[in-house]
N, CA, C and O atoms as a Tripos MOL2 file, in Angstrom:
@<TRIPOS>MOLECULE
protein
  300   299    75     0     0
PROTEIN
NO_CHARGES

@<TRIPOS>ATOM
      1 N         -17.5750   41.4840  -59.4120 N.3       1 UNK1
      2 CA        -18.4270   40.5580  -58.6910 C.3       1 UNK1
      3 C         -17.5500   39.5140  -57.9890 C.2       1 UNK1
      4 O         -16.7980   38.8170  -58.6710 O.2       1 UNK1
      5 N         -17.6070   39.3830  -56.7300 N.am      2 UNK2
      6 CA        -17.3380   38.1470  -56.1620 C.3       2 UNK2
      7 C         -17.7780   36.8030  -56.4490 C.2       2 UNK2
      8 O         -18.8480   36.3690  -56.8750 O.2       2 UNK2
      9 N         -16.3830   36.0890  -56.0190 N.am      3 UNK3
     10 CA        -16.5200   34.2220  -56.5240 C.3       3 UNK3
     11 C         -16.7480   34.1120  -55.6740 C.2       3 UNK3
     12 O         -16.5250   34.8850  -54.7430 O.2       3 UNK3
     13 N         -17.4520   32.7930  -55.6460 N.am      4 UNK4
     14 CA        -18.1320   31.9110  -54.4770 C.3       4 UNK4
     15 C         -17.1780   30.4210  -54.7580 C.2       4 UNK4
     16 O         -17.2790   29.7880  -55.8090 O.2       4 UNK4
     17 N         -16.4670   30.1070  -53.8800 N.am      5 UNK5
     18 CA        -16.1090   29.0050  -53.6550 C.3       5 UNK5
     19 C         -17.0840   28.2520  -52.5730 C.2       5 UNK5
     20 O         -18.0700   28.7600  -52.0400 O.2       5 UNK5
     21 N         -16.6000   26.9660  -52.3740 N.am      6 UNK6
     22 CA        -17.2710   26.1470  -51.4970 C.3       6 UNK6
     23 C         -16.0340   25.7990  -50.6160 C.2       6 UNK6
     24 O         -14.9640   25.6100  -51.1950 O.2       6 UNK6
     25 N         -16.0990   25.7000  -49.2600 N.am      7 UNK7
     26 CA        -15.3330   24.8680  -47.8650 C.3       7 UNK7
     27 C         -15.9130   23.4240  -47.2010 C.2       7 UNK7
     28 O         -16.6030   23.7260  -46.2280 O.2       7 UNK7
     29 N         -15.8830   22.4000  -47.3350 N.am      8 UNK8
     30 CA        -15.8680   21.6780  -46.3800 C.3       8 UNK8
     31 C         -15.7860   21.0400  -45.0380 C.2       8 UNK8
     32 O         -14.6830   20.5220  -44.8690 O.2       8 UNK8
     33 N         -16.4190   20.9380  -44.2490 N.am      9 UNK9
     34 CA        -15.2610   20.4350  -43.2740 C.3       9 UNK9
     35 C         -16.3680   19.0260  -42.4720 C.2       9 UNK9
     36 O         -17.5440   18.7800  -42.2020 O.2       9 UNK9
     37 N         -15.1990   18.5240  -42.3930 N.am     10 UNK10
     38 CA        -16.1160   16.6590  -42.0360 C.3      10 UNK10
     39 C         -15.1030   16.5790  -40.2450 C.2      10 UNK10
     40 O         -13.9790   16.7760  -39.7830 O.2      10 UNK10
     41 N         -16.3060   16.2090  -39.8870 N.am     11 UNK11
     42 CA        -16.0200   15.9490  -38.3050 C.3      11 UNK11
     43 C         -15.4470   14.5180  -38.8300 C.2      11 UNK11
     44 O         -16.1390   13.6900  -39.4220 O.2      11 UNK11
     45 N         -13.9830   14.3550  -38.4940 N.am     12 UNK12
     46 CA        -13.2000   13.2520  -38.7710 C.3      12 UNK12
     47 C         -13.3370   12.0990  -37.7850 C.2      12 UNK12
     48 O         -12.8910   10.9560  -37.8860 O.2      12 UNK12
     49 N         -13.9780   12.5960  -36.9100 N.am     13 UNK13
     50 CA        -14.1350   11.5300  -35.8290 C.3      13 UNK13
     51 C         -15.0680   10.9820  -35.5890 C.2      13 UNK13
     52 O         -14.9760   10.1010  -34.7330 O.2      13 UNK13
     53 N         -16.3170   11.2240  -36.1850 N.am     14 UNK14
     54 CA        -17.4610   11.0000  -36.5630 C.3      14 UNK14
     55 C         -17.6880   10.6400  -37.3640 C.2      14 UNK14
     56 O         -18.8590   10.2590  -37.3540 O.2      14 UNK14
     57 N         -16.9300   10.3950  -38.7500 N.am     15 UNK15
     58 CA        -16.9820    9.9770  -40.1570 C.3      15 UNK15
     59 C         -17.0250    8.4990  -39.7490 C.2      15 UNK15
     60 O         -16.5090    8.1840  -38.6760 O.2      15 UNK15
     61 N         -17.5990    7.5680  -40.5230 N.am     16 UNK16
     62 CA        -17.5030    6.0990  -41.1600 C.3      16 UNK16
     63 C         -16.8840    5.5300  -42.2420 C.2      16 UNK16
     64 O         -16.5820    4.3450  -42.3830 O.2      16 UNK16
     65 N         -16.6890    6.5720  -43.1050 N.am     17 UNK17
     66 CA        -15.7870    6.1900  -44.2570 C.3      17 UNK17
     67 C         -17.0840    5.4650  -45.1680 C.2      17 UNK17
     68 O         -16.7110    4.4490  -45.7550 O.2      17 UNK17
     69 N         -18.3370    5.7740  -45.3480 N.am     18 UNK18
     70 CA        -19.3280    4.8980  -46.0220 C.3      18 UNK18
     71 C         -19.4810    5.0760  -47.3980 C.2      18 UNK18
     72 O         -20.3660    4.5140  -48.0420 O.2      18 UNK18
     73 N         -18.1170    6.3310  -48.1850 N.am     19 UNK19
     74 CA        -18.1660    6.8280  -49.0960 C.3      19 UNK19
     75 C         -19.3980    7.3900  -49.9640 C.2      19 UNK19
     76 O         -19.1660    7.5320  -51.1640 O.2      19 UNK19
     77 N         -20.3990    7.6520  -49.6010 N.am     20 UNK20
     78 CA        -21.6810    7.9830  -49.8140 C.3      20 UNK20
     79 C         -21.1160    9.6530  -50.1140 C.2      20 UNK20
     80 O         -21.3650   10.2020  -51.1870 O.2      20 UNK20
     81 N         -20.6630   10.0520  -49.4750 N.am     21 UNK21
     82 CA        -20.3360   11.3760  -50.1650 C.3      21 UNK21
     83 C         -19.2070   11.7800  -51.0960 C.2      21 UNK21
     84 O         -19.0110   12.9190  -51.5200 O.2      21 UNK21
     85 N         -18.5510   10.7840  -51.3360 N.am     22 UNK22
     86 CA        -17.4570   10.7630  -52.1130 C.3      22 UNK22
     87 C         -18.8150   10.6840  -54.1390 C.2      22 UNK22
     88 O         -19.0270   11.3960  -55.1210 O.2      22 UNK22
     89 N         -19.1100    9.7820  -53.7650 N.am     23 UNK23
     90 CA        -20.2170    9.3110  -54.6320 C.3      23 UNK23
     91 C         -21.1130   10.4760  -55.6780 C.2      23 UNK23
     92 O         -21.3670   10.4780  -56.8820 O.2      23 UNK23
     93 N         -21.5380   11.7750  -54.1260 N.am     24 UNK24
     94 CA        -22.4470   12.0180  -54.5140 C.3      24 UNK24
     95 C         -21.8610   13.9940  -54.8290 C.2      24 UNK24
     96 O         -22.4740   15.0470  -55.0040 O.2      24 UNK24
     97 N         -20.4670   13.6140  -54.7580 N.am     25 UNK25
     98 CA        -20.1850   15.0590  -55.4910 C.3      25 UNK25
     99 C         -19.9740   14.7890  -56.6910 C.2      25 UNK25
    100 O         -19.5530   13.7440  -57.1880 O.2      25 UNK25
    101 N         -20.3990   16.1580  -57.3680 N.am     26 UNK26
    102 CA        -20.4500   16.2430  -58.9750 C.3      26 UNK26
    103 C         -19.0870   16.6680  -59.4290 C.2      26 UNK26
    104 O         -18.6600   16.4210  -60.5560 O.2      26 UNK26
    105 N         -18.4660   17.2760  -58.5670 N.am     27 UNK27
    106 CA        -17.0420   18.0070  -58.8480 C.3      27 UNK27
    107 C         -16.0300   17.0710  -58.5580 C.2      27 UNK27
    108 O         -14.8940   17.4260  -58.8710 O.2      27 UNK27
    109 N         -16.1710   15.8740  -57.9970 N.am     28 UNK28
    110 CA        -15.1360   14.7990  -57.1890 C.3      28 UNK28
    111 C         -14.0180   15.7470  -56.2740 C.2      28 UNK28
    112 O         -12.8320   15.6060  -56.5720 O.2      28 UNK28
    113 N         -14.2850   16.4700  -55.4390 N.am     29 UNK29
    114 CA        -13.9420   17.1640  -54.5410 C.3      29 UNK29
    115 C         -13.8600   16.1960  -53.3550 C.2      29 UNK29
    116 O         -12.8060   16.5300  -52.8130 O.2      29 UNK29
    117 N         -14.2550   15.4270  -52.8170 N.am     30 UNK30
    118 CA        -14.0370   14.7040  -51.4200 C.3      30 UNK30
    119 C         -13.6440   13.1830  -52.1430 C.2      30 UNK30
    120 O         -13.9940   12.7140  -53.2260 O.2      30 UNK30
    121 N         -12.6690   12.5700  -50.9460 N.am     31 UNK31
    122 CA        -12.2910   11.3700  -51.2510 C.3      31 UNK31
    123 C         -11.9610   10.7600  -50.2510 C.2      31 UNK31
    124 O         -11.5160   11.5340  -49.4040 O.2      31 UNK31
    125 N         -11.9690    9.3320  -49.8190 N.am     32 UNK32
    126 CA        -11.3160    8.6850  -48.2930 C.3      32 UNK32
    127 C         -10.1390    8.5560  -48.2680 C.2      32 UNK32
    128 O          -9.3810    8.0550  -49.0980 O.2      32 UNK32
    129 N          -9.8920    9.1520  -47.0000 N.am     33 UNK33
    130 CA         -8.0560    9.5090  -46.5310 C.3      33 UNK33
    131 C          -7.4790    7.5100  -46.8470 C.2      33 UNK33
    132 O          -7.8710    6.6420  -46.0670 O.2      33 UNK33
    133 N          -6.8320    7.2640  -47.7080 N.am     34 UNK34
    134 CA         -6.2460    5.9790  -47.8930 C.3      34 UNK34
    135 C          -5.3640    5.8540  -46.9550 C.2      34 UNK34
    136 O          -5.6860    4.8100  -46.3880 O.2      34 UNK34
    137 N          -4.2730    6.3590  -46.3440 N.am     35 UNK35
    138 CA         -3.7050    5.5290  -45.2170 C.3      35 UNK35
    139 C          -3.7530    6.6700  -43.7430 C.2      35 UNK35
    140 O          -2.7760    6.8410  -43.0140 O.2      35 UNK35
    141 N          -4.9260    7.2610  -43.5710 N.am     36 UNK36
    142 CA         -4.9090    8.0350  -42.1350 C.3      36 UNK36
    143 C          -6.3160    7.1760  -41.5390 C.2      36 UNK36
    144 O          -7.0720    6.7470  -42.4110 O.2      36 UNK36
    145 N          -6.6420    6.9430  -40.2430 N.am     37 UNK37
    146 CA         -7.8060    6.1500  -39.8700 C.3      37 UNK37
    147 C          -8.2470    7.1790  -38.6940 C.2      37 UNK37
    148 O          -7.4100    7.9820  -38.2820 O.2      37 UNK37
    149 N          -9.4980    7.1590  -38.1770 N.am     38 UNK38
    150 CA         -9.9850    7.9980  -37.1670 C.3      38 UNK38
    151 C          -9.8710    7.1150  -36.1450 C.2      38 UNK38
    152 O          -9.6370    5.9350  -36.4060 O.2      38 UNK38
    153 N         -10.0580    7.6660  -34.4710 N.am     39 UNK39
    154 CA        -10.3130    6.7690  -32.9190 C.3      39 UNK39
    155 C         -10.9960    5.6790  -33.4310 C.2      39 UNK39
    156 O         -10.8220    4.7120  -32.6900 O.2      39 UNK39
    157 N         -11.7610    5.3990  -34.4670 N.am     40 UNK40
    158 CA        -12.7570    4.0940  -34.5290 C.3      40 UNK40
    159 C         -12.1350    3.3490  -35.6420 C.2      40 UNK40
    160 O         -12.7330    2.2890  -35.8290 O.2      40 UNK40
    161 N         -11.2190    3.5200  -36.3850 N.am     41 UNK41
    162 CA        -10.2210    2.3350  -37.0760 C.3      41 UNK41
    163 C         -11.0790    2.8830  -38.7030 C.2      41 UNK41
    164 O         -11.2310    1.9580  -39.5010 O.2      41 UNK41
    165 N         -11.5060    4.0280  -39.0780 N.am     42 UNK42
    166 CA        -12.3300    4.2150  -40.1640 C.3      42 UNK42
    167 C         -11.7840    5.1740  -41.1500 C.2      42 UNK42
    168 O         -11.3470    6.2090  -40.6480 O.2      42 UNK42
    169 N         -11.7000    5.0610  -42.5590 N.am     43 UNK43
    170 CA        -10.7330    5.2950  -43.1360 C.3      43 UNK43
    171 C         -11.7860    7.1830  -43.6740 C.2      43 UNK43
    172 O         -12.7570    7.0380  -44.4160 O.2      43 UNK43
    173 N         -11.5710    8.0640  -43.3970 N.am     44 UNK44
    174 CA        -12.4990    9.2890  -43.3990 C.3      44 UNK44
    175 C         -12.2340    9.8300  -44.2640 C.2      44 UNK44
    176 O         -11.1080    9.8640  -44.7590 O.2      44 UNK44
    177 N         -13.5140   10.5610  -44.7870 N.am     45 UNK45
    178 CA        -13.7300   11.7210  -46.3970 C.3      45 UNK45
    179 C         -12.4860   12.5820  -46.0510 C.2      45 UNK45
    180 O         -11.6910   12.2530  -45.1710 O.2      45 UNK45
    181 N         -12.3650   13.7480  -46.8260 N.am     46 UNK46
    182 CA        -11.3700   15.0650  -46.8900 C.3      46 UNK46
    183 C         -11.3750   15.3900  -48.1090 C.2      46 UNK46
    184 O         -11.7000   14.7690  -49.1210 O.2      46 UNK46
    185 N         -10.9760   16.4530  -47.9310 N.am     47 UNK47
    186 CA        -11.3110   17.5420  -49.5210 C.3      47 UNK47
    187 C          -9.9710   17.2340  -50.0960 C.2      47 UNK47
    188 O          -8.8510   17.6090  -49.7490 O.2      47 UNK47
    189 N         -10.5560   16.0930  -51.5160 N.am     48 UNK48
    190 CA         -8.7600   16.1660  -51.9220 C.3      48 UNK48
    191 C          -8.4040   17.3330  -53.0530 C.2      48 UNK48
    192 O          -7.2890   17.7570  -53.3580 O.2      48 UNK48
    193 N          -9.7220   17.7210  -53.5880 N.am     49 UNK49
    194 CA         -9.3080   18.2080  -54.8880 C.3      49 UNK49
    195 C         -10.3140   20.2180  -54.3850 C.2      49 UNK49
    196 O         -11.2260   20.6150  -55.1100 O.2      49 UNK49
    197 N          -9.7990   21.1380  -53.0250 N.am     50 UNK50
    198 CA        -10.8320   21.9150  -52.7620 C.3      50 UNK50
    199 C         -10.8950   23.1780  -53.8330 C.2      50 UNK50
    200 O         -11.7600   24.0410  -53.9880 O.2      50 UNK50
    201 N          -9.8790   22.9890  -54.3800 N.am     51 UNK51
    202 CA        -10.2770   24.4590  -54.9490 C.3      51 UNK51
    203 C         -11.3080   24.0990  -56.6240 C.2      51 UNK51
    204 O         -11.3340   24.8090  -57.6290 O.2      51 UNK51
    205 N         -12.0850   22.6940  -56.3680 N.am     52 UNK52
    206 CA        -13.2570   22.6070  -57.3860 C.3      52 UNK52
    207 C         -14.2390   22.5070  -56.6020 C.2      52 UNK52
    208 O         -15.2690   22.6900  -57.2510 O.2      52 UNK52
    209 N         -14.4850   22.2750  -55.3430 N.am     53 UNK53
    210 CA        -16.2500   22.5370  -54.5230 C.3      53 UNK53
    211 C         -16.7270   24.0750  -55.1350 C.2      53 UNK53
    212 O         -16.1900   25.1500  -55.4020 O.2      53 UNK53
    213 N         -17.8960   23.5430  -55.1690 N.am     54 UNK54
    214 CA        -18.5580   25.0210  -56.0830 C.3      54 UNK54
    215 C         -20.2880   25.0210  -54.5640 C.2      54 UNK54
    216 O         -21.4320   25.4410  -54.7360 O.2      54 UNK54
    217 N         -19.7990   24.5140  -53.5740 N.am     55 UNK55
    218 CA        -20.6940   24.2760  -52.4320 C.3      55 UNK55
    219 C         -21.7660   24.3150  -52.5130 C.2      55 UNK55
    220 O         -22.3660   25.1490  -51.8360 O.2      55 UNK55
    221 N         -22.5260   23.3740  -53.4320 N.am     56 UNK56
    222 CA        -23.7400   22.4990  -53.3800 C.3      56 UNK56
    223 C         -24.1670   21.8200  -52.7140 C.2      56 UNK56
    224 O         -25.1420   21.2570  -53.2120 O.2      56 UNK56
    225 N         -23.8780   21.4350  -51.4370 N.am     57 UNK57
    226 CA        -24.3410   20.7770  -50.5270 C.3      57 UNK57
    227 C         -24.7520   19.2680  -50.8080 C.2      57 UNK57
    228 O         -25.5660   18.7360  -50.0530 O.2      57 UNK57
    229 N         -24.3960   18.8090  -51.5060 N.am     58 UNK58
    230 CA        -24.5490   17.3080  -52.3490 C.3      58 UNK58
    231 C         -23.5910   16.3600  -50.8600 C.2      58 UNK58
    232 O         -23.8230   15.1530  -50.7890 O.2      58 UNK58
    233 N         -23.1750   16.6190  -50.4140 N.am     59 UNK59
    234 CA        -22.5470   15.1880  -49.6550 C.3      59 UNK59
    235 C         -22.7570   15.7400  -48.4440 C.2      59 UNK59
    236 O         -22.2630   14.9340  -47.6550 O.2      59 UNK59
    237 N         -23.2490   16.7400  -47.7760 N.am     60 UNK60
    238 CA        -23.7550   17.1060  -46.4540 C.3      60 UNK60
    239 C         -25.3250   16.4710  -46.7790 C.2      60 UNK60
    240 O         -25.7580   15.6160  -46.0070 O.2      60 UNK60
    241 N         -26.1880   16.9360  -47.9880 N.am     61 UNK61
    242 CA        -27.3350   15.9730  -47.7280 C.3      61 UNK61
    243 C         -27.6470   14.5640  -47.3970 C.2      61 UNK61
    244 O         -28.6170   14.1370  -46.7710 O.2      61 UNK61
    245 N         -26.3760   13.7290  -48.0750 N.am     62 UNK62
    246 CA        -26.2590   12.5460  -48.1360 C.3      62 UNK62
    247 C         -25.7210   11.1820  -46.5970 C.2      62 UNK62
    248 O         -25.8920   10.0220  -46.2220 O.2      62 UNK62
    249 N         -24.9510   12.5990  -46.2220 N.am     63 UNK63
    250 CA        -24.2640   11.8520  -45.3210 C.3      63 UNK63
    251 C         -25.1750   11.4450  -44.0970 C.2      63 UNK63
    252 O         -25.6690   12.3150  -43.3790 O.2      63 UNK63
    253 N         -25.4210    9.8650  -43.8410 N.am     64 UNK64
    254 CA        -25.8450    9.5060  -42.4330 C.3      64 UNK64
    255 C         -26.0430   10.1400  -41.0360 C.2      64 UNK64
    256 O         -26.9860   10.4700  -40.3170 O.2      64 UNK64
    257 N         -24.6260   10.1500  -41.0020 N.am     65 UNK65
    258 CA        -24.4990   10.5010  -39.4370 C.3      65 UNK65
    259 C         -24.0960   12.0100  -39.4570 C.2      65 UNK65
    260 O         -23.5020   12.3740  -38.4420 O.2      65 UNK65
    261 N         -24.3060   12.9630  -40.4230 N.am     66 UNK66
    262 CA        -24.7190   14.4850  -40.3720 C.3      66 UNK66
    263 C         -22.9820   15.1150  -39.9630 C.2      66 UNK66
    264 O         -22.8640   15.9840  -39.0990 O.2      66 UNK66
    265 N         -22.0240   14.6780  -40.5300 N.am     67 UNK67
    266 CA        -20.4800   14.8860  -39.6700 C.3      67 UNK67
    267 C         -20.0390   16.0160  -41.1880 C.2      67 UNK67
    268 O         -19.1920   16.8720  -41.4420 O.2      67 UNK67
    269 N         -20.8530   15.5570  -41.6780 N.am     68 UNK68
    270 CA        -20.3590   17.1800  -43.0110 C.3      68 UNK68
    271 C         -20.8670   18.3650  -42.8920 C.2      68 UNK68
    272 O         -22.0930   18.3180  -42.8020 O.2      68 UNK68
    273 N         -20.3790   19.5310  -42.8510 N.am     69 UNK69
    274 CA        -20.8130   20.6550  -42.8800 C.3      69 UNK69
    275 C         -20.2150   22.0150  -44.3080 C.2      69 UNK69
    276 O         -18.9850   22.0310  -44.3350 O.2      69 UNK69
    277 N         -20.5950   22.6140  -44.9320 N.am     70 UNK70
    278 CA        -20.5130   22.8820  -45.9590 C.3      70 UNK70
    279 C         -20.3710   24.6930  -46.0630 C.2      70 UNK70
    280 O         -21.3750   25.3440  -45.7760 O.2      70 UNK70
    281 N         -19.6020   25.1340  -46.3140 N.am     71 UNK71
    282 CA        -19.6630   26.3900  -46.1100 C.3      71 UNK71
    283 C         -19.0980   26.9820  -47.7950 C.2      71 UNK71
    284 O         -18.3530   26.4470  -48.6160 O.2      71 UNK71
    285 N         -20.1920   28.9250  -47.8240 N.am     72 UNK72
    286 CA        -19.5190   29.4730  -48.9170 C.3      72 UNK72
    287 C         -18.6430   30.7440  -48.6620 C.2      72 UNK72
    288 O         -18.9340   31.8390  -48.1800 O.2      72 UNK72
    289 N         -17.4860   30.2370  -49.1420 N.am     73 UNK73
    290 CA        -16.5940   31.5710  -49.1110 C.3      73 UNK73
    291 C         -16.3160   32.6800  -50.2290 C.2      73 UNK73
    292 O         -15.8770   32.3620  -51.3340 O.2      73 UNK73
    293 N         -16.5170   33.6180  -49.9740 N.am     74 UNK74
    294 CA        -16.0400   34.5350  -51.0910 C.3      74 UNK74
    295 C         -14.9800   34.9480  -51.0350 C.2      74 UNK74
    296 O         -14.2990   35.0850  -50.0190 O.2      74 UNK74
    297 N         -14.6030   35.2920  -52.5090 N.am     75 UNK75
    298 CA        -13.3030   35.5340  -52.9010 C.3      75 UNK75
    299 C         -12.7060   36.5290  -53.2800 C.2      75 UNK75
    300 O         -11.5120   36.4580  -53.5740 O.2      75 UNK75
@<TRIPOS>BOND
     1     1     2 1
     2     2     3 1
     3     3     4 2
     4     3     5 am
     5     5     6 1
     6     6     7 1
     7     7     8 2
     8     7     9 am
     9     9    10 1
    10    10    11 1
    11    11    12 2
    12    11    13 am
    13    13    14 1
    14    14    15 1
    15    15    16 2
    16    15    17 am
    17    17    18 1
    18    18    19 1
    19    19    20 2
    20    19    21 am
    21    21    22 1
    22    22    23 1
    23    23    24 2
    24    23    25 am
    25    25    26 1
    26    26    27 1
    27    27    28 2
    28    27    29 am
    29    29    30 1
    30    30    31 1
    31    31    32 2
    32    31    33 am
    33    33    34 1
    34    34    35 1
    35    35    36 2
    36    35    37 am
    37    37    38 1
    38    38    39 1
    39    39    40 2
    40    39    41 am
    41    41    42 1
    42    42    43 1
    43    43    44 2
    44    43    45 am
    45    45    46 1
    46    46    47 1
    47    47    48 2
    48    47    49 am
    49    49    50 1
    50    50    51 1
    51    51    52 2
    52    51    53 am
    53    53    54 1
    54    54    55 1
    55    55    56 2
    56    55    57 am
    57    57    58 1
    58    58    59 1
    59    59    60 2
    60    59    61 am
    61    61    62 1
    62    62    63 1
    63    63    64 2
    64    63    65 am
    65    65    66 1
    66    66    67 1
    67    67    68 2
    68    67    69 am
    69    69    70 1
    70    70    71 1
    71    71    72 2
    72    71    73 am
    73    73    74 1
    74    74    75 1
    75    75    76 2
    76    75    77 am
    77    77    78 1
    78    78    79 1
    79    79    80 2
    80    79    81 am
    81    81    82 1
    82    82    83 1
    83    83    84 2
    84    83    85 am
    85    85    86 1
    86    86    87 1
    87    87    88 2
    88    87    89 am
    89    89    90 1
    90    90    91 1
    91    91    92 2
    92    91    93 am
    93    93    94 1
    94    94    95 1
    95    95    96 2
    96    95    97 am
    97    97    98 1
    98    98    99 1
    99    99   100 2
   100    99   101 am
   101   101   102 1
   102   102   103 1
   103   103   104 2
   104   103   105 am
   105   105   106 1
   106   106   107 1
   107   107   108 2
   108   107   109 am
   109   109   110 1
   110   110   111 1
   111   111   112 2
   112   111   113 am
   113   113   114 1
   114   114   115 1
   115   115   116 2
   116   115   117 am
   117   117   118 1
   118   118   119 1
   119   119   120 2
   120   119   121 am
   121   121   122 1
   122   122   123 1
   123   123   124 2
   124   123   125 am
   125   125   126 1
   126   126   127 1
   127   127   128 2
   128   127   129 am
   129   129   130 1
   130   130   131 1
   131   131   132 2
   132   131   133 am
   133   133   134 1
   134   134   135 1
   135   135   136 2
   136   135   137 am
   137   137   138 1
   138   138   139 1
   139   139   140 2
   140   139   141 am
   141   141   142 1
   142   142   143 1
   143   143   144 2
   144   143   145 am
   145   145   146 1
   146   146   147 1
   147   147   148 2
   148   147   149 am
   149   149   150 1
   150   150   151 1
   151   151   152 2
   152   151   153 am
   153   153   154 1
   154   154   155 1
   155   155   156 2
   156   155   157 am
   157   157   158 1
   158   158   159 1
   159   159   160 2
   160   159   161 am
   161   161   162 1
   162   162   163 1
   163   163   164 2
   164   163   165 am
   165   165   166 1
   166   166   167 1
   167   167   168 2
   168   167   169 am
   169   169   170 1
   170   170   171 1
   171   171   172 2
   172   171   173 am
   173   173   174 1
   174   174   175 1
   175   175   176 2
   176   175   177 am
   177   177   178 1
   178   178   179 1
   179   179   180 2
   180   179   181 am
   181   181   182 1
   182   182   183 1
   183   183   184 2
   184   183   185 am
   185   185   186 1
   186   186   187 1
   187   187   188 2
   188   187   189 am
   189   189   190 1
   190   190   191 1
   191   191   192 2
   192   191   193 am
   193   193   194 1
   194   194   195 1
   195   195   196 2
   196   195   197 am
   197   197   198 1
   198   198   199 1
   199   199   200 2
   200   199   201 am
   201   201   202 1
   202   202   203 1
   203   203   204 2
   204   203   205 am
   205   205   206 1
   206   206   207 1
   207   207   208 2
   208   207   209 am
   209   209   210 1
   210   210   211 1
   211   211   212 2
   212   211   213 am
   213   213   214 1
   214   214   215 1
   215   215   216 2
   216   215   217 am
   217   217   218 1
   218   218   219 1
   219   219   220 2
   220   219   221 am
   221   221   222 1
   222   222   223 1
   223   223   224 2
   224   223   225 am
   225   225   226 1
   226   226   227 1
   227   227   228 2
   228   227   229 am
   229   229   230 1
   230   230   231 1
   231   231   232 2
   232   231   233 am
   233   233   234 1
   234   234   235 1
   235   235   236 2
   236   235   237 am
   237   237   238 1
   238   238   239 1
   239   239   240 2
   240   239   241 am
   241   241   242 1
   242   242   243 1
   243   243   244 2
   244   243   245 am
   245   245   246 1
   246   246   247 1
   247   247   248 2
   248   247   249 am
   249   249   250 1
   250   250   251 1
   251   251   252 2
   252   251   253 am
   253   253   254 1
   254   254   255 1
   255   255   256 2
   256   255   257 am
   257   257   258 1
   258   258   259 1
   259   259   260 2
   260   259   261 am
   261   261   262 1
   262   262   263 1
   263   263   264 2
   264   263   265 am
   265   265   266 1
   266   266   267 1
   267   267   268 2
   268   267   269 am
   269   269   270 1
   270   270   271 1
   271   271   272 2
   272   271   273 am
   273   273   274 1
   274   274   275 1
   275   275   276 2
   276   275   277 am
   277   277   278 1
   278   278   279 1
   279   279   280 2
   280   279   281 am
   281   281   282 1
   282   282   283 1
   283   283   284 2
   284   283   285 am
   285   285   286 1
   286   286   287 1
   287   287   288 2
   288   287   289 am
   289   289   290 1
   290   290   291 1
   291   291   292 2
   292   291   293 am
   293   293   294 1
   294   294   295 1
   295   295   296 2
   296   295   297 am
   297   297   298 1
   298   298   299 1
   299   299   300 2
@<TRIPOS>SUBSTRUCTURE
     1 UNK1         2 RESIDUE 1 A UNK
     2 UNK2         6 RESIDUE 1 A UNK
     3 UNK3        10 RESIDUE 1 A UNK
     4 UNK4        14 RESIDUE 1 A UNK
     5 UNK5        18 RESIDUE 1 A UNK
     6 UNK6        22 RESIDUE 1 A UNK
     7 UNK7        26 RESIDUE 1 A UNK
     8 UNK8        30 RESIDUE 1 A UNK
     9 UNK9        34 RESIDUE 1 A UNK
    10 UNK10       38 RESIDUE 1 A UNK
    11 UNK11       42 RESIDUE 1 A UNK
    12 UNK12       46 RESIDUE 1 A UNK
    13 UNK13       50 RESIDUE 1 A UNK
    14 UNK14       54 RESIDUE 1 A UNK
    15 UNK15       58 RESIDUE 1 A UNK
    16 UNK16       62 RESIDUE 1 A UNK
    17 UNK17       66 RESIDUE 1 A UNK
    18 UNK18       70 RESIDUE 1 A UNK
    19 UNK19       74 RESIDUE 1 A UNK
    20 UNK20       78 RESIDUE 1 A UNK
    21 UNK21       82 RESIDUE 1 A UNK
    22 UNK22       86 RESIDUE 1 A UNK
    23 UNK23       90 RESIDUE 1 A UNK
    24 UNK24       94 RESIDUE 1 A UNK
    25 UNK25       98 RESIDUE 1 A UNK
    26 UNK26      102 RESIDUE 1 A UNK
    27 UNK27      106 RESIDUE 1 A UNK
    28 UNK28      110 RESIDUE 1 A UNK
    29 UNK29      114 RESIDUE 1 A UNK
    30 UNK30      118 RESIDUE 1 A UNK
    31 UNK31      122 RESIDUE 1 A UNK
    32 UNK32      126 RESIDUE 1 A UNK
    33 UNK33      130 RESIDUE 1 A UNK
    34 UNK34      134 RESIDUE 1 A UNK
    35 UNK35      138 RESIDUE 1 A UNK
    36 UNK36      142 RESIDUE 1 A UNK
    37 UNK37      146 RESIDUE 1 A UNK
    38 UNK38      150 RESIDUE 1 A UNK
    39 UNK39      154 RESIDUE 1 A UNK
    40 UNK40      158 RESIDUE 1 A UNK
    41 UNK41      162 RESIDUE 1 A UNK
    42 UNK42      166 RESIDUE 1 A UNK
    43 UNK43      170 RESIDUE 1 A UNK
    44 UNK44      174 RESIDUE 1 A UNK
    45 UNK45      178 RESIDUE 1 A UNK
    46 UNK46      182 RESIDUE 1 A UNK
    47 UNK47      186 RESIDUE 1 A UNK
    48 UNK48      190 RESIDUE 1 A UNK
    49 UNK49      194 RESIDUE 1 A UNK
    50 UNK50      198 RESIDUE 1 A UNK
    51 UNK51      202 RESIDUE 1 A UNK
    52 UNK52      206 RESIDUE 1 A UNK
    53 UNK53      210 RESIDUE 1 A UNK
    54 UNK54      214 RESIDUE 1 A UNK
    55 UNK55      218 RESIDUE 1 A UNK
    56 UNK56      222 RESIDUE 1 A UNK
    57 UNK57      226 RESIDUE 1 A UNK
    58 UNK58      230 RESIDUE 1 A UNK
    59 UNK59      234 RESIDUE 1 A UNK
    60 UNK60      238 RESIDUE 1 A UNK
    61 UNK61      242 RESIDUE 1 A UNK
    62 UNK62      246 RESIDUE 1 A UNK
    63 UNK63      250 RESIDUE 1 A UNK
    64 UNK64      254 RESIDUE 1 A UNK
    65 UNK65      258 RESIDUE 1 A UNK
    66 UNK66      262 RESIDUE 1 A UNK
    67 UNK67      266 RESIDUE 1 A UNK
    68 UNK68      270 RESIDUE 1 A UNK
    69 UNK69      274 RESIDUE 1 A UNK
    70 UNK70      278 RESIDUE 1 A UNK
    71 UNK71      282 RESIDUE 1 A UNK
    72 UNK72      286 RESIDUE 1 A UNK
    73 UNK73      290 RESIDUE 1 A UNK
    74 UNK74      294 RESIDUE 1 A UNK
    75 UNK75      298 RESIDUE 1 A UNK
């Protein structure tokens, strides 16, 4: 049987850094880039820890401005 991992990917330029999705993963898989900033001076999510997303969609629901997108890969 195939694994199902989870992928991420956050439109970095579109992010706010409002940590609302950092928050609302269960796996602590996303975290704000501490010293990289986007065109708007904003410190943005990224998958620090990816090979624990189990892609629940928990911080694509959450997020405001809709810049997360969530994908499942098999393995």
């Amino acid at each position: 049987m195939a694994k199902i991992k989870g992928a991420v990917v956050v439109n970095v330029e579109r992010c706010k850094g409002c940590d609302l999705c950092v928050v609302a993963c269960p796996t602590h898989v996303l975290a704000l880039q501490p010293k990289e900033v986007n065109n708007r001076g904003y410190h943005f999510a990224y998958m620090q820890n990816p090979e624990s997303c189990i892609a629940c969609q928990s911080c694509a629901l959450v997020c405001p401005d809709a810049c997360i997108e969530v994908y499942r890969v098999q393995e």
